[in-house]
One Martini backbone bead per residue (centre of mass of N, CA, C, O) as a GRO file, in nm:
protein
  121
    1UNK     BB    1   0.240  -0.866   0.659
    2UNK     BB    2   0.582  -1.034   0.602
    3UNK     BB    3   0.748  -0.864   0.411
    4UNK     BB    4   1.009  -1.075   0.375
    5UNK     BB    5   0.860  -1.240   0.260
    6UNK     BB    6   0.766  -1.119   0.000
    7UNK     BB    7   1.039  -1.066  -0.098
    8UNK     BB    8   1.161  -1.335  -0.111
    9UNK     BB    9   0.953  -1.380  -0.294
   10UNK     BB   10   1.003  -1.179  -0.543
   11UNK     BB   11   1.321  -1.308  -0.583
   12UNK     BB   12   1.194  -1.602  -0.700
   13UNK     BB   13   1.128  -1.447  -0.971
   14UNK     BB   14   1.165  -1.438  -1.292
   15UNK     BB   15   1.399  -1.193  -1.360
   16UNK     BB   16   1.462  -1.001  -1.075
   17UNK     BB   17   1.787  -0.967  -1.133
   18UNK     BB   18   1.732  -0.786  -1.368
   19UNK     BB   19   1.473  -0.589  -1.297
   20UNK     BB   20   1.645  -0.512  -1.010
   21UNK     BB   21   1.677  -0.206  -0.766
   22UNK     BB   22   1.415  -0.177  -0.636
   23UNK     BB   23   1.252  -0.103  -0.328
   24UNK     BB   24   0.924  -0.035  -0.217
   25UNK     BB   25   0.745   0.095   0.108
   26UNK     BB   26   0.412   0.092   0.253
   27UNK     BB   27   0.329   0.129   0.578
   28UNK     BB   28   0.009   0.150   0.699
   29UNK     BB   29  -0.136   0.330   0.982
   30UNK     BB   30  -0.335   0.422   1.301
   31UNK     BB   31  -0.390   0.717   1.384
   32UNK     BB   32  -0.481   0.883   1.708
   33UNK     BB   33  -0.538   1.124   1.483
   34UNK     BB   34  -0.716   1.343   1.292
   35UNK     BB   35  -0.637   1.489   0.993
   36UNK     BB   36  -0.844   1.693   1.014
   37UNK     BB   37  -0.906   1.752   1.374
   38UNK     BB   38  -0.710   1.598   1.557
   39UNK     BB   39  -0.874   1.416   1.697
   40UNK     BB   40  -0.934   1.140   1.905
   41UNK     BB   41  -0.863   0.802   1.796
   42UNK     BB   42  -1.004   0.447   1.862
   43UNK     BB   43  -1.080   0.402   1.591
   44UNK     BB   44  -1.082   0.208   1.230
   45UNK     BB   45  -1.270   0.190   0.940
   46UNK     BB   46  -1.246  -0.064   0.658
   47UNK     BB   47  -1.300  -0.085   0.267
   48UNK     BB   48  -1.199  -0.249   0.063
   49UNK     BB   49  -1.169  -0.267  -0.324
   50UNK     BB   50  -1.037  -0.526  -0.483
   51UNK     BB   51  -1.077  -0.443  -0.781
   52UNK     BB   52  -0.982  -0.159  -0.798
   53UNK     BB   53  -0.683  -0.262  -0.678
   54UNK     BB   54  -0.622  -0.408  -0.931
   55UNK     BB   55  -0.645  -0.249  -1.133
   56UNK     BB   56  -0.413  -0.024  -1.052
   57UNK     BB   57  -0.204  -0.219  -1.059
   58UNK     BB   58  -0.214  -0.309  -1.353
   59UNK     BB   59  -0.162  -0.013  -1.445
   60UNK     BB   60   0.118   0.019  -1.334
   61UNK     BB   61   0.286  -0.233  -1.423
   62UNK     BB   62   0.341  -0.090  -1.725
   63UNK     BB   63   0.553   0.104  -1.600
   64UNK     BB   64   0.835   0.163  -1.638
   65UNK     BB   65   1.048  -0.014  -1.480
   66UNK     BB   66   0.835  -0.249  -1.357
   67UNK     BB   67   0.777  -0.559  -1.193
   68UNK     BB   68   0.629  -0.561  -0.931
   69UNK     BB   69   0.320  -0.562  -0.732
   70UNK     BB   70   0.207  -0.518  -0.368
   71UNK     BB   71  -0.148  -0.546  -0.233
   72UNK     BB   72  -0.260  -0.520   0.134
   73UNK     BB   73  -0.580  -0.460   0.210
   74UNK     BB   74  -0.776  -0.445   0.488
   75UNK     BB   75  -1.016  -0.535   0.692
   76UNK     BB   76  -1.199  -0.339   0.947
   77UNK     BB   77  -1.111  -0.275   1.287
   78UNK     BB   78  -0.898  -0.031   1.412
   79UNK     BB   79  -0.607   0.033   1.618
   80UNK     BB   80  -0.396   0.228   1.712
   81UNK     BB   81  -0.123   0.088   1.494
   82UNK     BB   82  -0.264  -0.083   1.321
   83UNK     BB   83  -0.238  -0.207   1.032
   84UNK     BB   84  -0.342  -0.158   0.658
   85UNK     BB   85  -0.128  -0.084   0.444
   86UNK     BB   86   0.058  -0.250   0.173
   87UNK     BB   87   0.322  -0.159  -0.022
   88UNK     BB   88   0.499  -0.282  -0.328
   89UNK     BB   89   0.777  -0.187  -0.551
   90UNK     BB   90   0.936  -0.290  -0.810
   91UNK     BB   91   1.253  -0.231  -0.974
   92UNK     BB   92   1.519  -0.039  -1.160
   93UNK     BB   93   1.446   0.263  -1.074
   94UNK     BB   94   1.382   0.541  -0.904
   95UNK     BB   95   1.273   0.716  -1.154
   96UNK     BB   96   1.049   0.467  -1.188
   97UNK     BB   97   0.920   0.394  -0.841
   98UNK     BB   98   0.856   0.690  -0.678
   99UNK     BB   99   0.597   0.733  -0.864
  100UNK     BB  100   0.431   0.502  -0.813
  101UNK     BB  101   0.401   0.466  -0.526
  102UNK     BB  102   0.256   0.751  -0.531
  103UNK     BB  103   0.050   0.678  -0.652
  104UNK     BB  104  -0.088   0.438  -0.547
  105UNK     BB  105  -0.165   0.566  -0.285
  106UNK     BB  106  -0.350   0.751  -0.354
  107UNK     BB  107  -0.532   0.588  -0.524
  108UNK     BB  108  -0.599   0.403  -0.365
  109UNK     BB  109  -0.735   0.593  -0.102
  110UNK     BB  110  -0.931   0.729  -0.283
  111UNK     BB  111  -1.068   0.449  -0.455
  112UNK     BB  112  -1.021   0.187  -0.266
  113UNK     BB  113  -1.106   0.338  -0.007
  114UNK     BB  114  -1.319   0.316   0.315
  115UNK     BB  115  -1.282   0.549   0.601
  116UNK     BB  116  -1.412   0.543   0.953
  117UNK     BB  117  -1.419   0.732   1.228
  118UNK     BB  118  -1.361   0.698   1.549
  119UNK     BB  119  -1.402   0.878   1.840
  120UNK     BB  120  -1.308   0.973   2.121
  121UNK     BB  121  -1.440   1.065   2.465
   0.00000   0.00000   0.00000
């Protein structure tokens, strides 16, 4: 995902100026060890769900002071350092955009991801 192209994008929808004071993003990337064993990581292998992530978005889409919500999950086997997740959250104050970042990524994470670490030899 081109980030800055995605927020040009959404700074073009109508409403944009009157209901956003902030966006958030986070770039998930693939650590080269593990989260569990510390050990190193080869690749990791990703297999968004597209229907869950979809509901997950919708449904926090409806909270307080939400503008729009942008989510690119990746599919196939990443290298260490390889892009995997964006999230994007626009909104109108930090204390009604900063719970919601946290909770997508977190139930997208949860909910709408299976990812299989390789291991390093």
């Amino acid at each position: 995902m081109d980030i800055s192209k995605r927020i040009a994008e959404m700074k073009k929808l109508p409403g944009f100026v009157d209901n956003v004071g902030m966006i958030l993003i986070h770039n998930g990337t693939v650590r080269s060890w593990s989260r569990n064993t510390k050990k190193s990581v080869a690749a990791l292998e990703v297999s968004p769900d597209s229907k869950k992530i979809e509901t997950i978005r919708q449904e926090l889409m409806k909270r307080e002071g939400i503008f729009e919500i942008v989510i690119e999950a990746n599919s196939g086997q990443f290298q260490p350092g390889d892009d995997l997740l964006f999230l994007i959250v626009a909104g109108d104050i930090r204390e009604n955009i900063k719970p919601v970042l946290a909770e997508l990524l977190d139930r997208v994470k949860a909910e709408a991801l299976t990812k299989k670490e390789i291991m390093a030899e």
